[in-house]
C-alpha positions in Angstrom: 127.6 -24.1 98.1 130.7 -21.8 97.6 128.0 -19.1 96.6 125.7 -19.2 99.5 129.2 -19.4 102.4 130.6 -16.4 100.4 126.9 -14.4 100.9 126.5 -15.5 104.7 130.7 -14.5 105.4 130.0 -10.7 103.1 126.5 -10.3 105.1 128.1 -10.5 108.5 131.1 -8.8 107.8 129.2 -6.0 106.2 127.4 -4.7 109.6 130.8 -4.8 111.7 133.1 -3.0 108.8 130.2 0.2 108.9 130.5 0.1 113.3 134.3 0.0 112.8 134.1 3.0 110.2 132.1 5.0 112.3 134.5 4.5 115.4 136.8 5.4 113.4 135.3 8.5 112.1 133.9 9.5 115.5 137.9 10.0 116.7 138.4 12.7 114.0 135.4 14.8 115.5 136.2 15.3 119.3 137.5 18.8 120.2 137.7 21.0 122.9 134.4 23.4 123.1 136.9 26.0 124.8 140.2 25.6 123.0 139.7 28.4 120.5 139.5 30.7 123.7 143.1 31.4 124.6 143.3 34.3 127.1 147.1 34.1 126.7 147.2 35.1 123.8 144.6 38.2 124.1 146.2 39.7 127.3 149.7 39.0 125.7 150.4 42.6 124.5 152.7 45.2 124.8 149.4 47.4 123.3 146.8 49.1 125.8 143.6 46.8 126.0 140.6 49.5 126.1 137.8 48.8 128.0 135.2 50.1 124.9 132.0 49.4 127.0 130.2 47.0 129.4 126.8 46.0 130.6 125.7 44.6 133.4 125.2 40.7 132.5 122.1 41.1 135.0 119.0 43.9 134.4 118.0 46.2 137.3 115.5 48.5 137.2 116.4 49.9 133.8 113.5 52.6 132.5 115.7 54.2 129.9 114.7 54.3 126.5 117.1 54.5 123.1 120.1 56.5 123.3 119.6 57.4 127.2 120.6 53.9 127.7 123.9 54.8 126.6 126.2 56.0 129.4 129.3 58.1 128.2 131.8 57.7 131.0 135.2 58.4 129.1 137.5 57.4 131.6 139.5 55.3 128.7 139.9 52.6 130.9 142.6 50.4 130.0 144.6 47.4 130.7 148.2 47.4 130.2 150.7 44.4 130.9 153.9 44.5 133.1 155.0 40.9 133.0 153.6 37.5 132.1 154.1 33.6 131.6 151.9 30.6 131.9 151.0 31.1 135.1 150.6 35.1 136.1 149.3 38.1 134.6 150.7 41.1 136.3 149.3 44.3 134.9 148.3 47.8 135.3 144.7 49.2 135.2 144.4 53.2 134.7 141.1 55.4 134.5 140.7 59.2 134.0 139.7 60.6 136.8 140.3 64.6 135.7 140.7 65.8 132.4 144.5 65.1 133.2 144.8 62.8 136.1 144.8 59.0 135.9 144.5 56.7 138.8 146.7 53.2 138.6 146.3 50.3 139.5 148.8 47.7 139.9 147.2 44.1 139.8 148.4 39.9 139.9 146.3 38.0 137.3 146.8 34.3 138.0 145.1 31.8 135.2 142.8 29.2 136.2 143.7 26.0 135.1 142.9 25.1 131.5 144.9 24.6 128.2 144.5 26.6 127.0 143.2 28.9 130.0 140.2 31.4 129.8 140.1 32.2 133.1 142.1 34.3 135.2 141.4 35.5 138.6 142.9 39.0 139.2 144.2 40.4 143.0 144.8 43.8 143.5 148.2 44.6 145.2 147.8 48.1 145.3 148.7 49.1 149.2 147.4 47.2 151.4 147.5 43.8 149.9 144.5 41.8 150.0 144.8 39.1 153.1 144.2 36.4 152.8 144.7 36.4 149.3 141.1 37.1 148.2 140.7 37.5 144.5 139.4 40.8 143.7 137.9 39.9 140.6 137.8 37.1 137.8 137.5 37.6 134.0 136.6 35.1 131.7 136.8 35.0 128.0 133.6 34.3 125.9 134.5 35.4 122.6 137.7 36.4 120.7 138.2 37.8 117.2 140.0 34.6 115.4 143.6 35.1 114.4 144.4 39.0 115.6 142.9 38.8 119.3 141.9 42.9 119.1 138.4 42.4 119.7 137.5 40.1 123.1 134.5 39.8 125.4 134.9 38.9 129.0 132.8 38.4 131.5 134.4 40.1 134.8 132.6 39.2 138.4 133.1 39.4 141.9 134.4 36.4 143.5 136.2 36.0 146.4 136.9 32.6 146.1 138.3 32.8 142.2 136.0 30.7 140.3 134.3 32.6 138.2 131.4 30.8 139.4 128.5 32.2 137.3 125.9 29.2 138.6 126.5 31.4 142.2 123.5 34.1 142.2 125.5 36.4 143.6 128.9 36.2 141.8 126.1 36.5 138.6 124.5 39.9 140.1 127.9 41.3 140.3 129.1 40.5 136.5 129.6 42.5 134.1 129.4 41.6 130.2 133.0 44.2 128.6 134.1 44.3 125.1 137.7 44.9 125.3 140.3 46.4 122.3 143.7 46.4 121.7 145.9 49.0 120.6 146.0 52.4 119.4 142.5 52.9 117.9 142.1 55.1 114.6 139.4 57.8 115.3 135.7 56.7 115.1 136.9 53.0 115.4 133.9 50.7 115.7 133.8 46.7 116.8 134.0 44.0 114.3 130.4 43.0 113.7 130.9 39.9 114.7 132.6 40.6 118.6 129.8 43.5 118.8 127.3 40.6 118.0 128.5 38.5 121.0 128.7 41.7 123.4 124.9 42.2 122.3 124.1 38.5 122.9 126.1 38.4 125.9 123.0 40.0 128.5 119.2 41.8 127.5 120.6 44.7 129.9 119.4 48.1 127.4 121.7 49.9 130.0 125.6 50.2 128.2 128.4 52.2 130.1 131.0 53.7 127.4 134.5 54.6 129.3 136.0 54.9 125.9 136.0 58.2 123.6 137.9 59.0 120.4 140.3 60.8 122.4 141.0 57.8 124.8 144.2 56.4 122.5 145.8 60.3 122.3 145.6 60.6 126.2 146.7 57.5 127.5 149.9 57.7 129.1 151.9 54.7 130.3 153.3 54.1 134.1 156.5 57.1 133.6 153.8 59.6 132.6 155.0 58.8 128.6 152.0 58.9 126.1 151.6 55.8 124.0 
């Protein structure tokens, strides 16, 4: 009699002890899909973040065909930060524009809620200031080489309402897919393999523009006319 109550007691408590494991288990799995993407810590640099290329997330009437798809700009666009906490990203963006000439741009990032965020939307308070308050652009980070942060993709989009709101058809036609790098780069620098994979990935466009050139970290000067 002992025997059988002990069998029917272990063959119920068997089925509730594997649930309760499982529950248990199941708390050590959850994460956060996004929380390896920390744009805080990409855009927080004293180093110049080169725009190395871009594509157009969306293809348009692209008949080009191998390296004619490859669009050599070499206006070493590039980001560089002013000042920065939790909350705002304010920043400078330069271009070429002459062999010698650069054209600034002073600009307010302010980060979309998240923790940690991956979206930022950026105004630009270049004379005259925007009114009222319309975000000239948003950026959002996709990918991000683990541990160093020198390799990032983002995708940047028109928005005027600062959502980065991709499921909008035409915030989508206006984004653009850019691999972004930090720092001085050595000559003939290439992307890791893996943040070049995720640029590829990112849109089918065969079309990619190329602002940066070897040259690009020599030339670039910062806002008192002082090369890096």
């Amino acid at each position: 009699m002992f025997y059988f109550a002990w069998n029917l007691i272990h063959s119920a408590l068997l089925p509730a002890v594997v649930i309760f494991c499982s529950n248990c288990g199941a708390e050590y799995v959850k994460t956060n899909s996004k929380g390896h993407l920390n744009l805080l810590r990409v855009l927080n640099t004293s180093q110049p973040l080169y725009l190395f290329e871009w594509k157009p997330k969306i293809p348009t009437n692209e008949t080009c065909v191998g390296y004619d798809c490859t669009k050599l700009s070499r206006t070493c666009e590039h980001m560089r930060k002013r000042e920065m906490d939790r909350i705002y990203y304010n920043h400078t963006v330069s271009k070429l524009v002459s062999e010698k000439t650069w054209f600034n741009e002073t600009l307010m990032g302010k980060f979309i809620l998240g923790d940690p965020p991956h979206k930022v939307n950026v105004y630009n308070l270049t004379d005259p200031i925007p009114v009222p308050y319309l975000s000239s652009h948003c950026m959002e980070l996709i990918y991000t080489q683990p541990h160093t942060y020198n390799c990032s993709v983002l995708l940047v989009s028109r928005d005027i309402y600062g959502m980065c709101n991709h499921s909008d058809p035409n915030v989508l036609a206006t984004t653009k897919c850019s691999l972004y790098m930090r720092g001085k780069l050595a000559y003939s620098v290439y992307p890791p393999r893996e943040c070049q994979f995720e640029f590829n990935k990112c849109s089918n466009s065969r079309i990619i523009y190329m602002p940066y050139h070897p040259s690009c970290a020599v030339d670039a000067q910062d806002e008192e006319g002082r090369k890096y």
